[in-house]
C-alpha positions in Angstrom: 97.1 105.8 52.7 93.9 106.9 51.2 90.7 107.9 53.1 89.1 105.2 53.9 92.2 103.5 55.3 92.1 106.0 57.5 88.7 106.1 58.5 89.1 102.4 59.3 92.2 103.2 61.3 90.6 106.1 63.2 87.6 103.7 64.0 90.4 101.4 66.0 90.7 104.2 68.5 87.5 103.9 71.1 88.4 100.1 71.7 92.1 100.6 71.9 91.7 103.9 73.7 89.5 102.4 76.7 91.6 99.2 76.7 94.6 101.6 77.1 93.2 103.2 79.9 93.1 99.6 81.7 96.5 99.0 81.3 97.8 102.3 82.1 95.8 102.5 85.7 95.7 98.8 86.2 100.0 99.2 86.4 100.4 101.3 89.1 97.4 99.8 91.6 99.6 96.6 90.7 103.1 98.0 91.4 102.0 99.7 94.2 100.4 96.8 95.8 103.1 94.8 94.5 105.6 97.1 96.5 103.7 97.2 100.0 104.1 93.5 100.2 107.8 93.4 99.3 108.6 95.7 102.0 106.6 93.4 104.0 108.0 90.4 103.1 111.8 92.6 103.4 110.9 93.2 107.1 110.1 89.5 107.6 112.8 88.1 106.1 115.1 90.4 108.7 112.9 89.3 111.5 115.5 88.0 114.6 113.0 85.3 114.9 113.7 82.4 112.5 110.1 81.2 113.1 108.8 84.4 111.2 111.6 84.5 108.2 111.4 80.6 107.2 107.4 80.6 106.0 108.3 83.9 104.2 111.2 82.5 102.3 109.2 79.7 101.4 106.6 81.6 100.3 109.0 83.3 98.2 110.7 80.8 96.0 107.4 78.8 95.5 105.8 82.2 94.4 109.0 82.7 92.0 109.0 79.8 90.8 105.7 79.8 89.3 104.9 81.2 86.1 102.6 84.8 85.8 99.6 83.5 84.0 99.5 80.3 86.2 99.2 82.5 89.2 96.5 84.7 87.3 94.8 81.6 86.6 95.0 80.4 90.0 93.1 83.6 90.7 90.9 84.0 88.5 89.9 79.8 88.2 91.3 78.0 90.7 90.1 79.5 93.7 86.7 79.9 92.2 86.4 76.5 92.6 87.3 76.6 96.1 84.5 78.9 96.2 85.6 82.3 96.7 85.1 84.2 93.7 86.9 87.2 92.5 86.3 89.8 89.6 88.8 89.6 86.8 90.3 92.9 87.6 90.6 91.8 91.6 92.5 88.3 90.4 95.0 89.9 88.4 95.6 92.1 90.9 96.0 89.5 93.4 98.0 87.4 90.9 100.5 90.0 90.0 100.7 91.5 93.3 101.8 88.4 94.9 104.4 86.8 91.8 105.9 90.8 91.9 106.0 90.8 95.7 108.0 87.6 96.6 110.8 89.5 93.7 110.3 93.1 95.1 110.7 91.4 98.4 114.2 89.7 97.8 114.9 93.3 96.2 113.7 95.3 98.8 115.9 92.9 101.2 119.1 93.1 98.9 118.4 97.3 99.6 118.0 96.4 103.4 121.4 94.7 104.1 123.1 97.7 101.9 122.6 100.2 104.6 124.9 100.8 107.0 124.8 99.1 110.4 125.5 102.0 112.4 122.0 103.3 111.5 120.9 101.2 113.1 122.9 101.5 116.4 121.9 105.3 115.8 118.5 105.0 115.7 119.4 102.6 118.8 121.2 105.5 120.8 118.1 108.0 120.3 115.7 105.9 121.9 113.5 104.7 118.7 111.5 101.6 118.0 112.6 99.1 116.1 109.6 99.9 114.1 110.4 103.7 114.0 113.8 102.8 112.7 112.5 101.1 110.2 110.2 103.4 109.0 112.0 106.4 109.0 115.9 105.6 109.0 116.0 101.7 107.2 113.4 102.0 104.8 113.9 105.7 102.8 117.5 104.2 102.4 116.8 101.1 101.0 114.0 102.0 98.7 116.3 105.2 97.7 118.8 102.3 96.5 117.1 99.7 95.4 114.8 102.5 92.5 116.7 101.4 89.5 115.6 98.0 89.9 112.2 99.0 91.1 112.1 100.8 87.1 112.8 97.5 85.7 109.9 95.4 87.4 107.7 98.3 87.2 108.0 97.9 83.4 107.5 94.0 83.7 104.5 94.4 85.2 102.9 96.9 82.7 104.1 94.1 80.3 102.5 91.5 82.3 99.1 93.2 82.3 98.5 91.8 79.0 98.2 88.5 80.5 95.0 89.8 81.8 92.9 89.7 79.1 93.1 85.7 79.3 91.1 86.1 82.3 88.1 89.0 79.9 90.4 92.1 81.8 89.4 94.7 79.0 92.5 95.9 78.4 94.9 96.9 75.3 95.7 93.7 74.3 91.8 91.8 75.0 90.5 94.5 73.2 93.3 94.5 70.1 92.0 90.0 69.8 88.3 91.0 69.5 88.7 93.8 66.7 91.3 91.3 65.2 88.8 88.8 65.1 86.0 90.7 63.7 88.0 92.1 60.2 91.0 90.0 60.4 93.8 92.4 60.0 96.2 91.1 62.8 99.0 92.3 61.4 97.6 96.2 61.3 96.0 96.4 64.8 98.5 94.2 66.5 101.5 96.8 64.7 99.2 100.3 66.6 99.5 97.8 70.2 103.2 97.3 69.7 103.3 101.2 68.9 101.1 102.6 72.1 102.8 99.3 74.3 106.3 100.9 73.4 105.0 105.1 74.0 103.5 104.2 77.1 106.6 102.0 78.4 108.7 104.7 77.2 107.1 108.0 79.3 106.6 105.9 82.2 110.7 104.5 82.7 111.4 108.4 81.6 108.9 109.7 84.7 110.5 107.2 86.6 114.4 108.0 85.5 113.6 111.7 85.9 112.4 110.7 89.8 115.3 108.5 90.7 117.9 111.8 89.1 116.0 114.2 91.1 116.1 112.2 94.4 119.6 111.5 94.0 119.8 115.2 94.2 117.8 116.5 96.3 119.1 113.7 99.2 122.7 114.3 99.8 125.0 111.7 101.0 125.4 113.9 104.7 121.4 114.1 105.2 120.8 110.0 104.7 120.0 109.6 108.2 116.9 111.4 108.6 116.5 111.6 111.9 119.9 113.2 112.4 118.1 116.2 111.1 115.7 116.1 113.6 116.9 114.5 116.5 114.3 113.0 119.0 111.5 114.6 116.8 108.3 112.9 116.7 109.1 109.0 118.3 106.5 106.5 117.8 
């Protein structure tokens, strides 16, 4: 590689670097959203009430069924034409948060039925709410259990972000088509994306890994049931 291949290289890095950024921070606001609505969607679908779980799992297997960018195009183009009108970034939030939700929410459901009953009939015998049980016995359990899946769709949505830049979302990948189509050398910029997709993916299932090993450790098998720890402490 001689200097100038370098220089030409180097000059790659303010595009890629700020269309980086987007994906990096765009993941998480996404994940996290993503997450709040599967445990939503977990509470409803263990409502007593069949009125309140059918709608939900309807909701679900339409929203599964439907492919990523046709729900970020719903977003972003369909419901402009209904007339409400979102930013890019705001519809592929939307779009992802919902197609990851209805999975997380199945997930989170799977982690749900996994706990024991009797924690239940615990939380039962110290006078909580059904909604206290769930926040601070059901819950912790079942997103403590279900983590390892949680990695896996945290990773396929920092892979789906690059489905935003069909819909002008600056990020790593939108930014990698416009330099490629200003000097035409696809195969070298499209070869630094694969490189900084795969470091970033990497460091954030290793953060992630490292999390799930330390939780594992920290919570003991005799200390699941929070509230055993601090009975009749602070019921709401």
């Amino acid at each position: 590689m001689n200097e100038q291949d370098l220089q030409r290289l180097l000059g790659y890095v303010p595009d890629l670097a700020g269309g980086l950024f987007y994906t990096i921070v765009l993941t998480p606001i996404a994940m996290a959203s993503a997450t709040i609505l599967g445990v939503l969607f977990a509470i409803g679908l263990n409502a007593p009430r069949r009125i309140i779980r059918t709608p939900i799992q309807w909701f679900i297997e339409v929203a599964r069924s439907i492919p990523e960018l046709v729900h970020v195009f719903i977003w972003y183009e369909a419901f402009a034409i209904m007339g409400l009108v979102l930013p890019a970034i705001a519809a592929g939030i939307g779009a992802l948060t919902v197609v990851f939700g209805a999975f997380l929410g199945e997930v989170i459901r799977a982690g749900v039925l996994a706990v024991e009953p009797t924690q239940w009939e615990s939380g039962q015998v110290l006078g909580m709410s059904r909604w206290t049980i769930w926040r601070r016995v059901i819950l912790p359990q079942a997103l403590r259990t279900v983590l390892p899946v949680w990695s896996s769709y945290y990773i396929s949505m920092y892979k789906a972000t690059a489905l935003l830049g069909l819909i002008t979302v600056p990020d790593l990948l939108f930014r990698a088509r416009g330099l490629a189509s200003q000097n035409f050398r696809h195969f070298e910029i499209y070869t630094i994306v694969l490189v900084l997709y795969f470091i970033v993916g990497k460091a954030s299932l290793a953060i992630i890994r490292r999390y799930e090993r330390r939780l594992r450790v920290d919570v003991p098998k005799s200390e699941e049931l929070t509230l055993l720890r601090h009975p009749l402490a602070d019921h709401t």
